[in-house]
C-alpha positions in Angstrom: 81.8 145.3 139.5 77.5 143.4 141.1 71.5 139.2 143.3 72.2 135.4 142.4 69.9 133.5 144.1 68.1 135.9 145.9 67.4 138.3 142.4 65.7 136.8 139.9 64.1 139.5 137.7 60.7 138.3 137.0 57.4 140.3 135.8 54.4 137.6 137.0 55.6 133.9 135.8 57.9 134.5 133.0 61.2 136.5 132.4 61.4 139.4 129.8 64.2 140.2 128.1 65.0 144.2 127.0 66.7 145.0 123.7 67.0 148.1 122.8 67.6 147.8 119.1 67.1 145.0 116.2 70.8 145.6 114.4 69.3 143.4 111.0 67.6 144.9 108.8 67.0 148.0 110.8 67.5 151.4 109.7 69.3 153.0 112.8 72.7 154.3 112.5 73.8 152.3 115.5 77.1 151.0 115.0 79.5 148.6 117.1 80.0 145.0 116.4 80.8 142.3 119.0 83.6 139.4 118.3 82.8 136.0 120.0 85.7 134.7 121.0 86.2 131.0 122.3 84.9 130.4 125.5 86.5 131.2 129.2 88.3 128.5 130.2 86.8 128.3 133.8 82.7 127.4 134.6 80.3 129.5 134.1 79.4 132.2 136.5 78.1 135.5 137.2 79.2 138.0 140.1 82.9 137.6 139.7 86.0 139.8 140.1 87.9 141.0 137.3 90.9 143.2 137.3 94.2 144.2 135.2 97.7 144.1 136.1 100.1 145.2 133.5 98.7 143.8 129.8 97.0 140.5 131.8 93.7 140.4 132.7 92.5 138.4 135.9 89.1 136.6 137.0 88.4 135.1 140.1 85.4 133.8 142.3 81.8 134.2 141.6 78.9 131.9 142.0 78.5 128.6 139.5 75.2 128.5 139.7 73.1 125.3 142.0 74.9 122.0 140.8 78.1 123.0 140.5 80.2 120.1 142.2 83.6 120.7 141.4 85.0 120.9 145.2 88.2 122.0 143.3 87.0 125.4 142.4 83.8 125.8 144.7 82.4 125.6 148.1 78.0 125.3 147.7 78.9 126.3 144.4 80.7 129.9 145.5 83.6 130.3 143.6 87.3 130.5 144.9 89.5 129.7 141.5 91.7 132.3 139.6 92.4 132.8 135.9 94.7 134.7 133.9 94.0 136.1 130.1 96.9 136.8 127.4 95.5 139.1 124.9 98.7 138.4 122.7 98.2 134.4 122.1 94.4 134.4 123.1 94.8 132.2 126.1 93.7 131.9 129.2 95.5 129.9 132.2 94.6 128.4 135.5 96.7 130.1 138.8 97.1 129.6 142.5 93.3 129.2 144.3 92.3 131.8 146.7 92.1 129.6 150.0 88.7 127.1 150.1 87.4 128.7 153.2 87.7 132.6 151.1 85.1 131.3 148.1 82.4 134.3 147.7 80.9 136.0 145.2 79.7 139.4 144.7 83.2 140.9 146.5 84.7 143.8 144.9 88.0 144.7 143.2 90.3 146.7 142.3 94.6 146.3 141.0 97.5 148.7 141.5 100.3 148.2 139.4 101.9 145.1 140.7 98.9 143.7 142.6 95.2 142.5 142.3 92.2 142.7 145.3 88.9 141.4 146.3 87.3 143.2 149.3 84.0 141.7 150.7 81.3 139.6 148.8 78.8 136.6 149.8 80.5 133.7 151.5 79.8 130.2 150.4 76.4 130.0 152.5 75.3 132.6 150.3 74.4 134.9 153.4 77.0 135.5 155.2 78.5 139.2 154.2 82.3 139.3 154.0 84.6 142.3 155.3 88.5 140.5 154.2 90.7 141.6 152.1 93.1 139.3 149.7 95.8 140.2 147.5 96.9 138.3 144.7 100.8 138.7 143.5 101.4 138.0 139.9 105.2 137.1 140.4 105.1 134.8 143.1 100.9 133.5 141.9 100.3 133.6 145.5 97.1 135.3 147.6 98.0 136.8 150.7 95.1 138.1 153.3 95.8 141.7 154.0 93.9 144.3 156.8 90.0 143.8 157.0 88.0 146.3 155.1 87.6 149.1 157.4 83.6 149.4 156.7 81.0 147.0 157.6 80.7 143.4 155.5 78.8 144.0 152.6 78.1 142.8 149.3 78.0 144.5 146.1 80.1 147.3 146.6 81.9 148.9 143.8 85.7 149.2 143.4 88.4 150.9 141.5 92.1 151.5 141.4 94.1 155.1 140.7 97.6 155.6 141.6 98.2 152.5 143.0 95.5 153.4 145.5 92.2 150.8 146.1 88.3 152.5 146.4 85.9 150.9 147.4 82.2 153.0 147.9 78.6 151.9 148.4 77.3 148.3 148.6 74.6 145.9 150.9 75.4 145.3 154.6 71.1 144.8 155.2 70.8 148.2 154.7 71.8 150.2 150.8 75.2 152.4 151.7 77.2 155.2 150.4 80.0 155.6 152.4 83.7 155.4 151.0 87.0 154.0 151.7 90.5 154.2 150.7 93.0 151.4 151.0 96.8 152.1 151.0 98.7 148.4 150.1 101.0 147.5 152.1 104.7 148.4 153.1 107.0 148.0 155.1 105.8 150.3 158.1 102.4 148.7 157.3 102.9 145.2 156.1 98.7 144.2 155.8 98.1 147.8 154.3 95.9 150.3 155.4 92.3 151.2 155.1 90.9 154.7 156.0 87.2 156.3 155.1 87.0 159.2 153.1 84.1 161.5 151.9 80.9 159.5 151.6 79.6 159.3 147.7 77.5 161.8 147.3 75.4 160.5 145.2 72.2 158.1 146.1 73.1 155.3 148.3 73.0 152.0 146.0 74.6 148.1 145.1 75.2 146.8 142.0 77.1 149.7 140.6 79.2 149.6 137.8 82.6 152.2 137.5 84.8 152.8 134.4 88.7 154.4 135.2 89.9 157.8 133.0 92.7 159.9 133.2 92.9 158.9 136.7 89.5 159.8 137.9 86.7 157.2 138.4 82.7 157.5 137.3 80.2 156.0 138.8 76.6 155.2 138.0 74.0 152.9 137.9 73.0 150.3 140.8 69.6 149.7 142.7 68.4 152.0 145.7 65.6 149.7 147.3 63.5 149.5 144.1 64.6 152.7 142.5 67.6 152.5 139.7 69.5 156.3 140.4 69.9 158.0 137.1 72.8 160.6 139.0 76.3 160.2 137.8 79.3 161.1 139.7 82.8 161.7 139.0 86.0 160.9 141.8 89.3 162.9 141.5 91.7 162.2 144.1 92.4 165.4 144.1 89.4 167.0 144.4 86.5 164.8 145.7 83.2 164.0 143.8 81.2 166.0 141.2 78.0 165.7 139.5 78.2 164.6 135.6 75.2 165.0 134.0 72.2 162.4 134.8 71.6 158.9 133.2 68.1 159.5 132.2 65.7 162.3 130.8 66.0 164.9 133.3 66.6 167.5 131.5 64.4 170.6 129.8 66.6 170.7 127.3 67.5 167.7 124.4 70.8 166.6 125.7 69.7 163.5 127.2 66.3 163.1 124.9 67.6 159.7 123.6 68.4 158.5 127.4 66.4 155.2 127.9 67.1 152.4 129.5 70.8 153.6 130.6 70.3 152.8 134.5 70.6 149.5 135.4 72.2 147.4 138.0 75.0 144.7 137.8 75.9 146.5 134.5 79.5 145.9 133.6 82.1 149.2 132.2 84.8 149.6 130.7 87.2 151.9 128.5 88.6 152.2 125.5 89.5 154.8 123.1 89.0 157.1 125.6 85.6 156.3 126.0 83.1 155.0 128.5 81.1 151.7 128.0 78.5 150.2 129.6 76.3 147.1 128.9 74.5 144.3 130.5 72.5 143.8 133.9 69.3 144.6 134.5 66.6 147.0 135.5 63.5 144.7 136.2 64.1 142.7 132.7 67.7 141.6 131.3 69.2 144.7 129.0 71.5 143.5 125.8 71.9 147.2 125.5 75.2 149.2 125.4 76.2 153.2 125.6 79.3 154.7 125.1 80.1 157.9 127.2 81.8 160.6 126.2 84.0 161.8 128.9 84.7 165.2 126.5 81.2 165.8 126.1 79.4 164.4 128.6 77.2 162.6 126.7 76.1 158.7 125.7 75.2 157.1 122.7 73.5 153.8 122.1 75.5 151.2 120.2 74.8 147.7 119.1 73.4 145.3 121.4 75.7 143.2 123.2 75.5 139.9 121.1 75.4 137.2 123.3 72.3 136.4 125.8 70.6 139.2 127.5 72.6 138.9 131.3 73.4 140.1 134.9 76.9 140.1 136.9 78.6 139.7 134.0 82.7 140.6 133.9 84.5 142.8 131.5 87.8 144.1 131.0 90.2 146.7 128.9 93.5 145.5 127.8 95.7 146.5 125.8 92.9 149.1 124.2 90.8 146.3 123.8 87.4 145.6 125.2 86.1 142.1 126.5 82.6 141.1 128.3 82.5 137.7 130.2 80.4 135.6 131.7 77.0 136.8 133.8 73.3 134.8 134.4 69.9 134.9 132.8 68.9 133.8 136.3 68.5 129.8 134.5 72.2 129.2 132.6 75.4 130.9 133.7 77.7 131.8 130.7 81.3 130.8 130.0 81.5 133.1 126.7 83.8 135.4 125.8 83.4 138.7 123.7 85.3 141.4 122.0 83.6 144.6 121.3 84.8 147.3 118.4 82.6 150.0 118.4 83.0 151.7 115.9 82.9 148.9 112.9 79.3 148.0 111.7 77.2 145.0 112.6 78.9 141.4 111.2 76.2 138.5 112.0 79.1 136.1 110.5 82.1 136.8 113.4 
């Protein structure tokens, strides 16, 4: 879910990279083994949007990186283009542009089970913050803009869908946030949808945090709090409200979370499968390649094999079909285009 140009993690004059583990000829019992598959079809980027309708997976704006001239896809090199991803023939296609003038990175999104969303982001200047909502329809391959996010513009944020409902919490308007909204999608009383605010997040007020969906209840963690990453973890039931999981770092007298290092970060990416959490990527003042499963029975992570390809921020991922993919993200000097599978529980292979 999200720090381009204005987030370069640096320690003095050179960047440092975090891995967590060396998978050859190490004697850990870390297992998981990333697939590179053939690259995404659109330019590199980091800071997109990424969300599932059906069994298709959808990515759409972001930031290209300084040079990126293609005035078909970008405006000063923020994104507006859309593609979609077939897991069944391994393809991806180019669909309908969002509208020049609504190219931005760092928005949010969320789907229901007919449509897609982006709320907010960077504009093309790379400071303006953004408070619009648009709605892509898979059928008709059309974005529509829909009622103005209720809170202030803001950057960052994080969003989820459950039961055809949108979320989006927290974010960057000049100041770190926590407050949370709702959006309704539209019918016929309400043709542009409707936004109200709910309970704030109680958890720390951050950006940059990532959110995985399960059995209809949302977990969030991670992000930056001025220059503090939070460690608390919180859990959204529509039904209930927010409660406190356990923490994302050694807080604890007892050994439960012992092995917790390097967990927080921010502009991680999650997702599920298996009925398990999965986090990886971003950064934490260095570029992690790390990844940890949660385990929503237990409440408990577990480190497994470093993501494979280059240690990165704002990257995209995405569940379909029961199957795991990470996408694209920065090292602050190239912007990827690559394209991963993860199984988790098979053992390293250097040769796939």
């Amino acid at each position: 879910m999200r720090k381009v140009t204005s987030y370069l993690f640096l320690t003095g004059s050179a960047l440092f990279l975090l891995y967590a583990c060396t998978k050859t000829g190490s004697s850990t019992t870390i297992v998981g083994n990333w697939i590179n598959r053939f690259d995404f079809d659109g330019v590199g980027r980091t800071n997109g949007v990424s969300f599932v309708i059906g069994d298709i997976a959808y990515v759409t704006t972001g930031y290209g990186g300084q040079g990126n001239t293609d005035t078909s896809t970008a405006v000063s090199d923020r994104l507006f283009d859309t593609w979609k991803y077939n897991v069944d023939n391994n393809s991806w296609t180019k669909l309908a542009n969002l509208p020049k003038s609504a190219a931005r990175s760092n928005a949010a999104g969320f789907a229901t089970s007919t449509k897609g969303y982006i709320v907010g982001g960077l504009a093309s200047d790379g400071i303006t913050r953004l408070k619009d909502t648009w709605e892509y329809d898979p059928t008709a391959n059309t974005w529509t803009q829909r009622a103005d996010f209720l809170g202030t513009a803001r950057f960052d944020a994080v969003g989820f869908g459950i039961n055809n409902l949108g979320y989006i919490a927290t974010g960057f308007d000049g100041n770190y946030l926590k407050d949370f909204y709702s959006f309704t999608p539209p019918t016929t009383g309400n043709p542009n949808g409707v936004w109200a605010q709910l309970q704030s997040f109680q958890g720390s007020k951050r950006r940059g945090a990532s959110v995985f969906v399960n059995g209809g209840k949302a977990y969030v963690m991670g992000g930056q709090d001025n220059t503090t990453y939070p460690s608390d973890f919180w859990v959204f039931d529509p039904a209930g409200g927010w409660t406190a999981k356990g923490a994302i770092a050694n807080v604890l007298s007892d050994t439960k979370d012992d092995g917790y290092t390097g967990i927080t970060r921010v502009n991680g990416t999650a997702f599920v499968m298996n009925s398990k959490g999965y986090l990886a990527t971003g950064a934490a003042g260095s570029l992690y390649k790390t990844v940890w499963e949660y385990d929503f029975s237990t409440d408990t992570w577990a480190q497994k094999t470093d993501f494979e390809g280059g240690a990165r921020t704002g990257a995209l991922s995405f569940t379909v079909k029961n199957r795991g993919f990470l996408l694209t993200g920065t090292s602050s000097t190239l912007y990827y285009s690559d394209f991963w599978e993860f199984h988790p529980d098979e053992a390293y292979n250097q040769y796939d």
